[in-house]
C-alpha positions in Angstrom: 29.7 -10.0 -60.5 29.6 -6.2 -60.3 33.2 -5.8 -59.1 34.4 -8.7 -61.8 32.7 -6.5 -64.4 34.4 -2.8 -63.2 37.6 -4.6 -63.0 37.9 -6.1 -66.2 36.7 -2.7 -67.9 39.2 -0.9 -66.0 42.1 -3.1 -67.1 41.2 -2.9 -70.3 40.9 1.3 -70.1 44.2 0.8 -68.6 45.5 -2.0 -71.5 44.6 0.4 -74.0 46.5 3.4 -72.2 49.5 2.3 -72.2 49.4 1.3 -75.8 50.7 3.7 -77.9 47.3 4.0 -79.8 46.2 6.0 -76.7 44.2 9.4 -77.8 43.1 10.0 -74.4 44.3 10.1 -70.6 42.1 9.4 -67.5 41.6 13.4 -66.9 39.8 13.3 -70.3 42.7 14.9 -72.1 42.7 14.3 -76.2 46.2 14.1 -78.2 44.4 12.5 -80.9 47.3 12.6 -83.6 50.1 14.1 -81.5 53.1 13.5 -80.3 54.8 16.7 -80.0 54.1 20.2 -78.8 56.3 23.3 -78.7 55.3 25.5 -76.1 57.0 28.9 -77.0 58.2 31.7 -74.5 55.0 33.8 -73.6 57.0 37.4 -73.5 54.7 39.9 -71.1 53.6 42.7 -73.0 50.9 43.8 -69.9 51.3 48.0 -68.9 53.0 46.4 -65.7 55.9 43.9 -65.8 56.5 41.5 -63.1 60.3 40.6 -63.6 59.9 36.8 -64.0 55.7 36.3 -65.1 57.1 35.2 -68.6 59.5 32.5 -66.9 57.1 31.2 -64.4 54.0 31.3 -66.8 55.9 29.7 -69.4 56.9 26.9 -67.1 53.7 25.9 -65.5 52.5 25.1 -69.1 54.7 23.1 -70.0 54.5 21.4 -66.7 51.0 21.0 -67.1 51.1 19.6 -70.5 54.1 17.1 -69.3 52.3 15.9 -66.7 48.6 15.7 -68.1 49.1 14.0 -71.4 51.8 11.6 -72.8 53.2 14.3 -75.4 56.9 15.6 -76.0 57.4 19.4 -75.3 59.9 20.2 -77.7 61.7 23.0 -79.6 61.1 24.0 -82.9 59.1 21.8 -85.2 55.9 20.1 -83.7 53.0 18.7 -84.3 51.4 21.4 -82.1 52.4 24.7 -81.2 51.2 27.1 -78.1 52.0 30.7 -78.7 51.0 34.0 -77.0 51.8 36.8 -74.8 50.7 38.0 -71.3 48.9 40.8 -72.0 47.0 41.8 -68.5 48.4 42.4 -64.9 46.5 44.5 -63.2 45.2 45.3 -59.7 42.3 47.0 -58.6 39.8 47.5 -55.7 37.3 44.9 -55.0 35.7 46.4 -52.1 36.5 49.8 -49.9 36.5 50.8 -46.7 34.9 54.2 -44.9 38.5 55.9 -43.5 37.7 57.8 -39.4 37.8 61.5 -41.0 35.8 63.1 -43.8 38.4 64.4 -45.5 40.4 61.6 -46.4 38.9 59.1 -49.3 38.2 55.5 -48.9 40.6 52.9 -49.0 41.0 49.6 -50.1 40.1 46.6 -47.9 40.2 44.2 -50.3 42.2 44.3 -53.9 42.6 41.8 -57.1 45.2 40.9 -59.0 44.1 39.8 -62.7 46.1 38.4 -65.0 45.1 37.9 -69.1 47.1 35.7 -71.8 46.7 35.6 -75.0 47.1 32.0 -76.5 47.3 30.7 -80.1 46.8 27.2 -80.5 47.7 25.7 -83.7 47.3 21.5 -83.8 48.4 20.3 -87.6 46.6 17.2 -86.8 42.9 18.4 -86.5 42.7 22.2 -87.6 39.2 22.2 -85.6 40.9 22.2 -82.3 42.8 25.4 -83.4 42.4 28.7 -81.1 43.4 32.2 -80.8 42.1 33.2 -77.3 42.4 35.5 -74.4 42.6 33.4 -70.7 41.6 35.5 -67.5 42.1 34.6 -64.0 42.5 36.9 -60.7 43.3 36.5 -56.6 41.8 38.6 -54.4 44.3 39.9 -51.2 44.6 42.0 -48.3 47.7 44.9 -47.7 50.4 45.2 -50.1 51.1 43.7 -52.8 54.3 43.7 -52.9 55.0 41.0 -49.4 52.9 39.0 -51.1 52.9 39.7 -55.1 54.9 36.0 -55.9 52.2 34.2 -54.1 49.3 35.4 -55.6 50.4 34.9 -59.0 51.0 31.3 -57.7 47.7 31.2 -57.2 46.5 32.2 -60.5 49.1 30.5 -62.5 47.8 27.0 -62.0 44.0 28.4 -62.7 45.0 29.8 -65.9 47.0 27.0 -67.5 44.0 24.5 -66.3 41.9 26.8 -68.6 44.3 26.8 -71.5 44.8 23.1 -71.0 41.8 22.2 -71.1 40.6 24.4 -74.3 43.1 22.9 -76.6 43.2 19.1 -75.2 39.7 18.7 -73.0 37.4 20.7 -75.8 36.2 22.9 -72.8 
């Protein structure tokens, strides 16, 4: 009976998906209203400039948005709009270590990479869900950053569009 029952609710979550009345995906996503979303170029304006950050972190969101919910990233005129700037790349120490001599200082065992993005949100079909945020997310590493500088922020990328993704469609 209890199997009948789940199946019979799940077809019908799954019925009602594929309608186009759908407002929500299994993840817990909300388009309510939309259909469209332009995701504009997120120039970095952070101290540091890391050649392709506005390319890659560009990307991933729309990636994340294509793959997530059932909307159309577009160009130009949308129903919603994602706009912003990276605004934060920086690295610092997250622990030190004790160098063999007095004279020379403490170095670094351990370092982070932190990245922030602004993000405006504006969705023209429920003004409530409208944001103008900063999103923060960081990678810790060992030795140089720069054998291994793509990778972390492949690490991070993914972190911080979950965040952004989630404020504007999950209500998180």
């Amino acid at each position: 009976m209890f199997k009948r029952t789940l199946f019979s609710v799940l077809a019908i979550v799954v019925l009602s998906c594929i309608s186009d009345s759908c407002a929500y995906s299994l993840n817990g996503a909300s388009t309510a209203g939309l259909k469209t979303i332009n995701v504009e170029f997120f120039e970095n304006n952070a101290p540091f400039v890391v050649n392709n950050l506005s390319q890659n972190f560009t990307e991933a969101l729309k990636t994340r948005i294509r793959s997530q919910t059932r909307l159309s990233v577009v160009r130009g005129e949308a129903n919603a709009t994602m706009s912003g700037a990276i605004v934060g790349y920086s690295i610092a120490p997250v622990s030190v270590q004790a160098t063999n001599t007095n004279s020379a200082p403490p170095i670094a065992s351990a370092s982070r990479l932190t990245i922030t993005v602004n993000v405006k949100y504006v969705n023209d079909a429920d003004k409530k869900n409208n944001f103008d945020q900063s999103f923060s997310q960081f990678a810790n590493f060992t030795g140089d950053i720069g054998t291994q500088e793509q990778a972390i922020i492949a690490t991070i990328l993914p972190k911080l569009t979950e965040d952004i993704f989630n404020k504007a469609f999950a209500n998180w």
